[in-house]
N, C-alpha and C positions, 0 to 999 in steps of 0.2 A: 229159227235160232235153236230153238227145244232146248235151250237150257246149258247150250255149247258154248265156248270163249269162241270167236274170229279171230284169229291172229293176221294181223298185218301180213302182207306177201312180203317177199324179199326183192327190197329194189338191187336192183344185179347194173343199174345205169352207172358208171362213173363221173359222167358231166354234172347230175345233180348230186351224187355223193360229196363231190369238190364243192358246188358251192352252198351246200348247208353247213360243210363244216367249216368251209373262210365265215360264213356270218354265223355263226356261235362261234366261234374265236372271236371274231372281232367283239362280240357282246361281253366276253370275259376276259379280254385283255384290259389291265389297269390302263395301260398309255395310252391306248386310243382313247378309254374313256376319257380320259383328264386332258389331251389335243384335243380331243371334240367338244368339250365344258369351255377351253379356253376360246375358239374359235364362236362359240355362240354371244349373239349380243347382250351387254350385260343390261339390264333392265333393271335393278333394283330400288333403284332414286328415283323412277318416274314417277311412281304414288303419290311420293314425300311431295316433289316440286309441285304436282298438281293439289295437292292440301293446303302448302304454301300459298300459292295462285291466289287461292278462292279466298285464303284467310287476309290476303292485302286486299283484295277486289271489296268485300266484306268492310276493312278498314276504312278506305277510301270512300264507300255509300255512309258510313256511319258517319267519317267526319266533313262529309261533305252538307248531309242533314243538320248536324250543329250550326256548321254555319249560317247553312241558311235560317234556321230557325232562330237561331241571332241576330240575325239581320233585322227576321220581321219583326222580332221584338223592339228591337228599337226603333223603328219605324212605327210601328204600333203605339207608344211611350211618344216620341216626338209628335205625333199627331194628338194626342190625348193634350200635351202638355198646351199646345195650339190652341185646341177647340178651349180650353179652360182660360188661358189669356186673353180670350176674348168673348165668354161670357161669366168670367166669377164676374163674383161682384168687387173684390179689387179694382180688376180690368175697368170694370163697371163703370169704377169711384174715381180711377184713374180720366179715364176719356170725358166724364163729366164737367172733372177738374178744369182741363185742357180746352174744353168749349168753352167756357164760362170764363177763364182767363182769357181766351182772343176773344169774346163778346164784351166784356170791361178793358181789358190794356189794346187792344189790335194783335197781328200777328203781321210777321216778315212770309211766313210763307203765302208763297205765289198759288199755291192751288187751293187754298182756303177759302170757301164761299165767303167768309165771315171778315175777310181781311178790307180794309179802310173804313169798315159796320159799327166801329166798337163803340162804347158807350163815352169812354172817356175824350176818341177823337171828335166826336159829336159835341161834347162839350166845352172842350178845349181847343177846336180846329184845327189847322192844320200850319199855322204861322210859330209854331215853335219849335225852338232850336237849342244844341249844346255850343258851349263855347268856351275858350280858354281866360281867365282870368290874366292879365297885364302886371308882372310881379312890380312894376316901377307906378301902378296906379290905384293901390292900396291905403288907405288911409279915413280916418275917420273924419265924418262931413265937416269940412271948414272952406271958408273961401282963402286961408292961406294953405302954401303947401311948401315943408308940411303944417300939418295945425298948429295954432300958438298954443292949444292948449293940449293936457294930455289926451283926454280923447274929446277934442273938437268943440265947437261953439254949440251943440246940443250936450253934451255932457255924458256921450255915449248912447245915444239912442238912435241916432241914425248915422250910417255906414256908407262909404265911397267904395267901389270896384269899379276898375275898370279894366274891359275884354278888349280882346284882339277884332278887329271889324270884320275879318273875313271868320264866320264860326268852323266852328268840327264840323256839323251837320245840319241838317233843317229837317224835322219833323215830315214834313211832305216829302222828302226824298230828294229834293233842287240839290244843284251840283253847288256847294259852297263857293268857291270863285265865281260864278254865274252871281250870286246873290247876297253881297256884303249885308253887315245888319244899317239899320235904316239911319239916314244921317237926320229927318227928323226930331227936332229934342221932342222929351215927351211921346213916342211915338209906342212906347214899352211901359208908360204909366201901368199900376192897376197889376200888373202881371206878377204870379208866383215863379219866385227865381229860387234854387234849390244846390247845395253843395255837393258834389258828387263826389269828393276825396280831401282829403289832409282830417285833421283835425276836427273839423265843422261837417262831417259828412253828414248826407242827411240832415241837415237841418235846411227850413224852410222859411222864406220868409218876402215879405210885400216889397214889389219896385215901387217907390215915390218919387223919384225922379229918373228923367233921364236925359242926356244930354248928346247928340250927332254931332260930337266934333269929327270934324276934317282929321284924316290922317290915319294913324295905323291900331288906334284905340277910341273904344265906345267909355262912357262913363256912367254909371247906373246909381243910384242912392236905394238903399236899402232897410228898412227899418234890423236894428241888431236884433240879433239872438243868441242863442244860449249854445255852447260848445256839445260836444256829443256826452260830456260827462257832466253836462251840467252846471259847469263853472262858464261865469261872465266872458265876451272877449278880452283881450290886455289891453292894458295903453295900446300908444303908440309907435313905442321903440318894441314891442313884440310882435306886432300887428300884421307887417307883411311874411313875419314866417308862417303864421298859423293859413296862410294861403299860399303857399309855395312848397312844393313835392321835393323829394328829396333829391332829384337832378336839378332844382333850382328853375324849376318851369313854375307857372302858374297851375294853381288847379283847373278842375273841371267843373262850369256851373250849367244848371239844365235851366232852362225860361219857358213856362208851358203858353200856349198858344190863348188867344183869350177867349174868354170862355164863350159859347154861342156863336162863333163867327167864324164858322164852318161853311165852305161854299158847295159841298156835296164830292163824292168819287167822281172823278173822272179830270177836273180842274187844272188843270199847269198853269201854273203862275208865271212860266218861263215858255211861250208857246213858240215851235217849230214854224219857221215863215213858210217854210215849203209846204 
């Protein structure tokens, strides 16, 4: 070099004269540039839509974790609330309750080990029954009917009912028309007979007599007692209301089974010939 410029030779070609100068034209013509801008694919919004994308995908994982984690929560709370109903001591107090009443009264349920076990059917057996009181057989004990006097030839101390022969129910489970109540007189001496509605509910009180007539009513003597509030029965002419509901039916009287004379679980009184 020693220190000399090289200048370019002189290209003397026409063919590459022409197309250097068509492509520097075309690099400084506005209009191609601006047809060649529009012709290129516009790309601007594909970042945006892919931001977009991830920001729902992101949404959808977040609220798909709420719920679930809502779920287990409650799941979690309903099993807690479980395990605690069945050992607080509530629960405890509760289930102890529920033993010890089917160990004294019995129990209807069928899958009860304890059920015909109880204490009271043990000593009340299994010969007692509910029954409907006879609104036309009400009156206080006299051998006239009705009594010549206001309340009867005892002076209101003992009491006349009389029930329909076929009862509600029977204690042991017999099917009432299978098992009218006994035409025996005297056959229900001794036994506690109890008022189940009107007036007189709940109150208790001894058969002293009883009497199997023939026909579609039993007749019981009862020693009186004392109304639920406490006041005496009435005469006569009040007498059969305080035992008549207010469709004009007889009340409900319960007759407990006597006491001891218990033949054990398993007994039908009513046995299948087959």
């Amino acid at each position: 070099m020693n220190g000399n410029v090289t200048w370019p030779k002189k290209v003397s070609d026409p063919a590459l004269l022409r197309s250097t100068f068509s492509a520097l034209r075309s690099l400084t013509d506005p209009a191609r540039t601006t047809r060649a801008s529009r012709l290129a694919p516009q790309r601007n919004g594909v970042l945006l839509l892919v931001v977009l994308s991830m920001l729902v995908l992101f949404l959808m994982l977040g609220t798909a974790f709420v719920i679930s984690a809502k779920q287990s929560s409650q799941a979690a709370r309903s099993m807690k609330r479980a395990y605690e109903a069945t050992v607080s001591p509530t629960r405890q107090g509760d289930l102890l309750e529920e033993v010890f009443g089917q160990l004294l009264r019995d129990t209807n349920r069928q899958n009860s080990s304890l059920r015909f076990h109880s204490l009271l059917r043990d000593l009340y057996g299994n010969d007692g029954f509910v029954a409907q009181v006879d609104p036309t057989q009400i009156q206080w004990a006299d051998s006239a009917i009705p009594p010549a006097t206001p309340k009867g030839v005892t002076n209101g101390q003992f009491l006349q009912l009389g029930a329909f022969s076929v009862p509600i129910r029977w204690n042991d489970g017999t099917p009432p028309a299978n098992r009218p109540l006994s035409t025996t007189s005297g056959q229900y001496n001794g036994m506690l007979l109890t008022v189940l509605e009107g007036p007189g509910r709940g109150a208790s009180t001894r058969i002293v007599g009883y009497f199997g007539d023939s026909g579609n009513s039993r007749r019981f003597i009862v020693m009186a007692f004392k109304q639920a509030g406490g006041s005496s029965l009435p005469d006569q002419v009040n007498l059969p209301a305080l035992f008549t509901n207010s469709a004009g039916n007889g009340v409900l009287i319960a007759v407990n089974g006597r006491p001891l004379n218990g033949s054990g679980v398993g007994y039908n009184p009513v046995p299948n010939p087959a």
